[in-house]
KEZA-301150 format. One record per residue: x, y, z of N, C-alpha, C, O in turn. Coordinates in steps of 0.1 Angstrom, whole numbers, padded with zeros to 4 digits, always signed. Example, Ala and Ser with C-alpha at 12.3 -4.5 7.8 and 13.67 -1.06 7.14 Angstrom:
KEZA-301150
+0132-0057+0078+0123-0045+0078+0132-0033+0078+0142-0033+0085/+0128-0022+0071+0137-0011+0071+0129+0000+0079+0134+0011+0080/
END
This chain:
KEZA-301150
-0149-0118+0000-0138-0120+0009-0135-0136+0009-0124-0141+0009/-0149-0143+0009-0145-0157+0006-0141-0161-0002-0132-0169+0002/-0141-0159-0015-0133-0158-0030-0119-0154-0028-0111-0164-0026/-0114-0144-0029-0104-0135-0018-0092-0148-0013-0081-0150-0016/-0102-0157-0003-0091-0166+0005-0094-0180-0002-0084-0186+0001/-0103-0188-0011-0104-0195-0020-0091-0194-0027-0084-0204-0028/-0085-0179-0034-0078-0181-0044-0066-0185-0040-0058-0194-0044/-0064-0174-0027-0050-0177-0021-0046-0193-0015-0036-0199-0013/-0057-0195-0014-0055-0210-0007-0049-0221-0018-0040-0229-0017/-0057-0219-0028-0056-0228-0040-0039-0226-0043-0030-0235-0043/-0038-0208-0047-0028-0205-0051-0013-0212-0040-0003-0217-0046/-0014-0211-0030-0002-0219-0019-0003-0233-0022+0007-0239-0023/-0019-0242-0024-0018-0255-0025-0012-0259-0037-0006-0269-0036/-0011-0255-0047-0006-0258-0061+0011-0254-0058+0018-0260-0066/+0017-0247-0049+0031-0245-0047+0033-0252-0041+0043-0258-0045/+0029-0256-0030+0033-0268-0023+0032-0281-0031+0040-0290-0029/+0020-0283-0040+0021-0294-0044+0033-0297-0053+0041-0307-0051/+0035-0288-0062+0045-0286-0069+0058-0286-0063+0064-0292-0072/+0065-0283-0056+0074-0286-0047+0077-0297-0042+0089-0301-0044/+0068-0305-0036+0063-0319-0029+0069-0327-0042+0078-0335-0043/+0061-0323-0051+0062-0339-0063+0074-0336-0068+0080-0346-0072/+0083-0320-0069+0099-0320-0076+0109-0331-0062+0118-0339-0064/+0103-0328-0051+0117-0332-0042+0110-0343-0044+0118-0350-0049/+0097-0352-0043+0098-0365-0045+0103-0374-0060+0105-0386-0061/+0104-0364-0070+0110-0371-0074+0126-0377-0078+0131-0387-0081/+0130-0361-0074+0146-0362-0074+0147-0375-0064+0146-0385-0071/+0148-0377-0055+0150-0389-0045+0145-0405-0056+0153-0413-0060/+0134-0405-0057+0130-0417-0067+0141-0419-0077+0148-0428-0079/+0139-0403-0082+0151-0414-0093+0163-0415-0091+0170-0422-0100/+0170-0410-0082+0182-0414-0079+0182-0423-0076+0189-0430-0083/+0172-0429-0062+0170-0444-0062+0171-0454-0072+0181-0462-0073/+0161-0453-0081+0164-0462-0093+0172-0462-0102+0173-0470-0111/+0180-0450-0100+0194-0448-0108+0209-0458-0102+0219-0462-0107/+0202-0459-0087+0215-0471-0083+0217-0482-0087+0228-0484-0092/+0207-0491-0086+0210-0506-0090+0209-0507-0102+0211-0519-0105/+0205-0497-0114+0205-0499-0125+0207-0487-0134+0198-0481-0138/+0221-0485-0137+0225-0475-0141+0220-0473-0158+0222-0462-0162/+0214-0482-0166+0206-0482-0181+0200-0471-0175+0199-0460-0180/+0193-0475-0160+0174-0468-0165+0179-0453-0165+0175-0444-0173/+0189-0451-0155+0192-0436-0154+0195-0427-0166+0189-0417-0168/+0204-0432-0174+0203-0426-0191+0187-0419-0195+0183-0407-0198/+0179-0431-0193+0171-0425-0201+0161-0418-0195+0154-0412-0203/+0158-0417-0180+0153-0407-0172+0164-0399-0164+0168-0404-0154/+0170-0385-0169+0177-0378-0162+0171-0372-0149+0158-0373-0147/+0177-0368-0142+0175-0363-0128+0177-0347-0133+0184-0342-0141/+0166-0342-0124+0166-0328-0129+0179-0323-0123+0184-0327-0112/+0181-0317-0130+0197-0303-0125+0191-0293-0114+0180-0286-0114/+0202-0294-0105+0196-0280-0091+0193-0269-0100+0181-0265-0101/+0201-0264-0105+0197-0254-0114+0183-0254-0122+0177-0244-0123/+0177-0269-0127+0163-0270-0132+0154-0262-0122+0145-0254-0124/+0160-0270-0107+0150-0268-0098+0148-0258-0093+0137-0253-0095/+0157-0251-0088+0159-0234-0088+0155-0226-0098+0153-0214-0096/+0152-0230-0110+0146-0222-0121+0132-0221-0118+0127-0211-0115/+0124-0237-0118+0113-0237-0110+0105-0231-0102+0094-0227-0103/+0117-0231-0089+0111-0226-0076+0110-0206-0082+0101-0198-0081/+0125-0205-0087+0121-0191-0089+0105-0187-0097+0096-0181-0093/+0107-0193-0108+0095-0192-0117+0080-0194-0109+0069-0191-0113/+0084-0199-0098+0068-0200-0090+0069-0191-0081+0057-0186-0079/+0076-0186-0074+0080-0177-0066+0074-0160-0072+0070-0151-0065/+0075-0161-0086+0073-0152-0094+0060-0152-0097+0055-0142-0102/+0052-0163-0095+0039-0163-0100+0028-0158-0083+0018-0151-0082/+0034-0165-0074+0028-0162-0058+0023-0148-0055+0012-0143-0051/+0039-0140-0059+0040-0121-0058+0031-0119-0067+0023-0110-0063/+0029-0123-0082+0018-0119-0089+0007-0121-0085-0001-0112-0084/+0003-0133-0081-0011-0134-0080-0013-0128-0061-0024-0126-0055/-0003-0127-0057-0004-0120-0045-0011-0104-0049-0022-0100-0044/-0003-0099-0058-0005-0080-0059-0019-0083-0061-0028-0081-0053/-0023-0090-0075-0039-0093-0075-0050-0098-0067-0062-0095-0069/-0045-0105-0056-0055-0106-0046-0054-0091-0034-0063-0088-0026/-0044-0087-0034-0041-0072-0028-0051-0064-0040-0062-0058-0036/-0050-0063-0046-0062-0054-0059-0077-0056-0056-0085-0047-0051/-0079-0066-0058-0094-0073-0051-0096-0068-0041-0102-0058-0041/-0091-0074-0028-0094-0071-0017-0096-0056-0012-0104-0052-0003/-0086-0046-0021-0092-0031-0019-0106-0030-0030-0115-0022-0031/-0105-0035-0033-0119-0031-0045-0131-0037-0036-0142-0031-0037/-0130-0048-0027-0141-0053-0021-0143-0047-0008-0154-0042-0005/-0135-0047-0002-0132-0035+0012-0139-0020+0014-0145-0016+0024/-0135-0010-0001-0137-0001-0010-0141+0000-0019-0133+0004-0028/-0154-0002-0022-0156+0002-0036-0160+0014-0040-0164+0022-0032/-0159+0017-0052-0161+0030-0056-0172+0041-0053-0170+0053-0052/-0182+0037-0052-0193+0042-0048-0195+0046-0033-0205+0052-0030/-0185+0043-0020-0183+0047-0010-0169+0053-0005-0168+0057+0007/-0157+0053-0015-0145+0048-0009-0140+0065-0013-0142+0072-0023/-0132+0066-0003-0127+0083+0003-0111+0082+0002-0107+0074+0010/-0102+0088-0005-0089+0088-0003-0086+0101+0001-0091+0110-0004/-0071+0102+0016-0072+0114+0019-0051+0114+0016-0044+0105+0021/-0048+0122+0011-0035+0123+0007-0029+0137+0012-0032+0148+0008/-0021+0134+0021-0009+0144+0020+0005+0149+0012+0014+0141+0007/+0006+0167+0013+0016+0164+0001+0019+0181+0007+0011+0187+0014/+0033+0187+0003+0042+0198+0006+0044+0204-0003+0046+0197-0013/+0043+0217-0004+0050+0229-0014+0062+0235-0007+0059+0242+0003/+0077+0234-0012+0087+0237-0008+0086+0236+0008+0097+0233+0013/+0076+0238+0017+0077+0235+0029+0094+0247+0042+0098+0246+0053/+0095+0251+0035+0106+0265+0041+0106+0271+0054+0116+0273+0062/+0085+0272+0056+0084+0275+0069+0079+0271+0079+0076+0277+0090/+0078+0257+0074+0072+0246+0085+0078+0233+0084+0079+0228+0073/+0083+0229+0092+0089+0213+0099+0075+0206+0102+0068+0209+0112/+0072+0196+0093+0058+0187+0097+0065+0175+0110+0077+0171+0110/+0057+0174+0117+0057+0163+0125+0050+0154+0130+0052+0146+0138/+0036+0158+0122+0021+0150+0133+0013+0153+0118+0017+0161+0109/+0002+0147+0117-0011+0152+0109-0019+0139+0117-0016+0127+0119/-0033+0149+0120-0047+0141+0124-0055+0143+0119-0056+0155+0115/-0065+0137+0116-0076+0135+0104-0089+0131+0110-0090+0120+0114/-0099+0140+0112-0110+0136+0114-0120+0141+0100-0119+0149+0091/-0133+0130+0103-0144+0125+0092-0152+0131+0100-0151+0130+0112/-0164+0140+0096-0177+0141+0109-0173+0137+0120-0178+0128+0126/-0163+0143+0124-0160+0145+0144-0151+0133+0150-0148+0131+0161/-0147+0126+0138-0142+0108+0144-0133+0109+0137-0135+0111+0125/-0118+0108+0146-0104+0104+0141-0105+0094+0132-0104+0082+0137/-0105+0094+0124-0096+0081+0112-0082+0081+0106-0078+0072+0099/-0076+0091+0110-0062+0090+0109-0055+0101+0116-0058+0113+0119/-0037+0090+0119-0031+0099+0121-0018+0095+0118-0017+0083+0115/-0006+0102+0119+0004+0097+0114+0017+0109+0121+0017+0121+0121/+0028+0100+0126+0040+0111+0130+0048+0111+0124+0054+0101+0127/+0054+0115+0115+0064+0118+0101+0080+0118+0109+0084+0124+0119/+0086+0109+0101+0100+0108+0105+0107+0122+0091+0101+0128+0082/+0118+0123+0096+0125+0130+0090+0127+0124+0074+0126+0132+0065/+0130+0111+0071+0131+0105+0057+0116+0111+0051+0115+0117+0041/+0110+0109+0057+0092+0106+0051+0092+0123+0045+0089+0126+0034/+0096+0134+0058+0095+0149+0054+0101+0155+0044+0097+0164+0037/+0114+0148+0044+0121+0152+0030+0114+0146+0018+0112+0154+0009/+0110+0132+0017+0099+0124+0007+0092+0138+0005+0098+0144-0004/+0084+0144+0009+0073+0152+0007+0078+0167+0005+0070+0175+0001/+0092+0171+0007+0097+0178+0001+0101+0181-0015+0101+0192-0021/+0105+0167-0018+0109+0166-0028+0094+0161-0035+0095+0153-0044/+0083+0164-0031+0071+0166-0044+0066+0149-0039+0059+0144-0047/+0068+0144-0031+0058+0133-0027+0046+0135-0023+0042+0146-0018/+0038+0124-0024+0025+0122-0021+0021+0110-0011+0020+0099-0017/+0019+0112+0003+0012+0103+0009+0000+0101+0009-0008+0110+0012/-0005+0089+0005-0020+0083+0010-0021+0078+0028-0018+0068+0035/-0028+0092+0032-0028+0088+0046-0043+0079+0050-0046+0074+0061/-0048+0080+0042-0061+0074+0046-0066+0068+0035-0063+0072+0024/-0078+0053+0035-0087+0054+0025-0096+0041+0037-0092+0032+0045/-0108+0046+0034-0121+0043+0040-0133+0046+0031-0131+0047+0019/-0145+0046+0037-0153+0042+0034-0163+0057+0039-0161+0063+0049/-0175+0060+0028-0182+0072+0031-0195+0070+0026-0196+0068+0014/-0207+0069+0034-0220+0068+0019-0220+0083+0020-0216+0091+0028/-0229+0083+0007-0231+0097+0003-0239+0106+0007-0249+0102+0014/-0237+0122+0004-0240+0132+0009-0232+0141+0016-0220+0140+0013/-0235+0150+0026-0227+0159+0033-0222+0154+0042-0229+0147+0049/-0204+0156+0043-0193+0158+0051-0183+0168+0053-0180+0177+0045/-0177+0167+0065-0169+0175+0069-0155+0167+0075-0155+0157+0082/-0143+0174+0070-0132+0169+0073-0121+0176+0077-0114+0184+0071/-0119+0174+0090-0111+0184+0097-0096+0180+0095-0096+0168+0092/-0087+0184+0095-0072+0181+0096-0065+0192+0106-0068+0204+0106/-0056+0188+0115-0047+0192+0128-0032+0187+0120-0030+0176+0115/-0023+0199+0120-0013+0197+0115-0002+0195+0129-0008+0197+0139/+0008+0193+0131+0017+0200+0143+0029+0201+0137+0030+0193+0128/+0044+0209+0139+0052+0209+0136+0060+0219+0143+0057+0222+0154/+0070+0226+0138+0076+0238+0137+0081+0248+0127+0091+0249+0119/+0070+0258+0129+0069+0272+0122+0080+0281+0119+0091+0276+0117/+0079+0296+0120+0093+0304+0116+0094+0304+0131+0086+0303+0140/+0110+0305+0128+0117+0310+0143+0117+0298+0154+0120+0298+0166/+0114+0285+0145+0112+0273+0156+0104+0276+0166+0106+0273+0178/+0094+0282+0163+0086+0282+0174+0073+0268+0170+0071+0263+0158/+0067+0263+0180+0058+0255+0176+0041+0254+0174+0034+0260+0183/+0037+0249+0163+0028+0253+0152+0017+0241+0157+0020+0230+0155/+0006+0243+0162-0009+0236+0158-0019+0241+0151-0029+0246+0157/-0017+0239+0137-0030+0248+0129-0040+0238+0124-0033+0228+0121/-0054+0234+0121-0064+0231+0116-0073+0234+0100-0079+0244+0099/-0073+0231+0097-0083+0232+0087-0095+0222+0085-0097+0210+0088/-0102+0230+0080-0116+0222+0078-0123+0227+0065-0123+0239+0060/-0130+0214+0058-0134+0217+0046-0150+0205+0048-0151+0195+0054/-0163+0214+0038-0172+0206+0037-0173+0197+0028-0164+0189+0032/-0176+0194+0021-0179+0187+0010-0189+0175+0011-0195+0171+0021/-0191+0170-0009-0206+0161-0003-0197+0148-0012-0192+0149-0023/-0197+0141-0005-0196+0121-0013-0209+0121-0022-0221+0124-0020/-0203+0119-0030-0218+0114-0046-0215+0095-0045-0213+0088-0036/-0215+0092-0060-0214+0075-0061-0200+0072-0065-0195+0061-0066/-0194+0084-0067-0178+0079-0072-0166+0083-0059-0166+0090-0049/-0158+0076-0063-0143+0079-0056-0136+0092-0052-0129+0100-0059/-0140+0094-0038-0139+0111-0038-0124+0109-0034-0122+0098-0029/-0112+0120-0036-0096+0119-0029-0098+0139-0027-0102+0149-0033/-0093+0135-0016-0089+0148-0010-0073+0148-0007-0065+0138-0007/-0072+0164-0005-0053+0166-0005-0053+0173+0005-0058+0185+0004/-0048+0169+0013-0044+0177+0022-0028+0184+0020-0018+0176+0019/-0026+0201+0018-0015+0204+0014-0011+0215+0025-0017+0224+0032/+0000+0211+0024+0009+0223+0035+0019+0228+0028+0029+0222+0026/+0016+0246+0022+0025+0255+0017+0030+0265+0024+0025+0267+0035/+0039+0274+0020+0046+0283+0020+0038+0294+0016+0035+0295+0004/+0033+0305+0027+0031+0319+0021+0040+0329+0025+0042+0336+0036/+0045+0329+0014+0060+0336+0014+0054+0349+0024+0057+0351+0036/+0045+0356+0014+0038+0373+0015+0039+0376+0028+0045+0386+0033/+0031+0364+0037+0028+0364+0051+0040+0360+0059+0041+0363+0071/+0049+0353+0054+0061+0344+0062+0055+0334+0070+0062+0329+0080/+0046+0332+0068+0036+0323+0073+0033+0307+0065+0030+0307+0053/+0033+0294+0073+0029+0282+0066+0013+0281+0061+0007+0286+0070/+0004+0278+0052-0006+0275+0049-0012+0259+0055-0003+0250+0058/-0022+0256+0055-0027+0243+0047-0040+0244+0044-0049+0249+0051/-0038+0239+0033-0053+0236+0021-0057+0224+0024-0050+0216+0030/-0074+0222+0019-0078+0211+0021-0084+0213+0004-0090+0224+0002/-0084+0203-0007-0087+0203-0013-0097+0187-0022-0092+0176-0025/-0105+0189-0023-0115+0178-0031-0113+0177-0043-0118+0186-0049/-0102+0166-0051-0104+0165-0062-0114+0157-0069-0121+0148-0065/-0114+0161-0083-0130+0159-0089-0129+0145-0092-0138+0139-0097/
END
């Protein structure tokens, strides 16, 4: 984590410095461009446009090295050998209106989330939410999910599922899915551990 804020630090101090010495110099040389219009010939003053090229071009490098210290910091937060992703996701969804999902680990909420209407259509049309990622040592777990919404006939729906599973040394992702069983006229949800 100390690394982490070393880079970012460095990374703002080098833009600022860089910044600092363009506006100090445009001023200098204008300065010395007054009382002696030779010297100006042969040191031009950068063009706003130089400098706006600049600033964009660094601007561009910040967001870069920004996503990479965002990279890191989930790798160090998370690493693979403990780190749990829990994703939600919809199959045509017909007979359920989502509105809530709660997420418990061994008996302890670690997520929850209230779904706006943009977000439900997202997941209609074949989206995938990461509602969770944390941390697990290995061995046996259990992960409960509480759905809420509205069912057939608009009536209102609180169903659960629960699944066991064991954390090994790698990156476990689970899915949490809510389908359509036509047969039954009935909503599902799966809890599934991918490998």
């Amino acid at each position: 984590m100390r690394r982490l804020h070393l880079l970012l630090g460095t990374a703002l101090l080098a833009l600022g410095l860089s910044l600092s010495a363009q506006a100090q110099t445009a001023p200098a040389d204008a300065a010395s461009a007054a009382p002696a219009p030779a010297a100006s010939a042969s040191a031009p003053l950068p063009s706003d446009a130089a400098l706006d090229a600049r600033a964009e071009d660094l601007k561009r490098e910040v967001i870069a090295l920004n996503r990479d210290l965002l990279a890191l910091e989930e790798e160090l937060l998370y690493p693979a050998s403990t780190q749990v992703n829990v994703f939600v996701s919809m199959d045509v969804g017909k007979l359920f209106m989502l509105e809530s999902v709660q997420v418990k680990v061994d008996d302890k909420l670690v997520a929850q989330h209230l779904y706006t209407p943009a977000e439900v259509k997202a997941l209609h049309r074949g989206g995938v939410q990461r509602l969770y990622v944390g941390n697990l040592r290995s061995g046996p777990h259990e992960i409960t999910a509480f759905f809420t919404g509205q069912g057939p006939h608009e009536r209102d729906y609180k169903r659960g599922t629960t699944l066991q599973f064991d954390k090994g040394s790698e990156t476990r992702n689970i899915e949490l899915k809510v389908r359509d069983a036509l047969g039954k006229l009935q909503p599902e949800f799966d809890v599934k551990v991918w490998p």
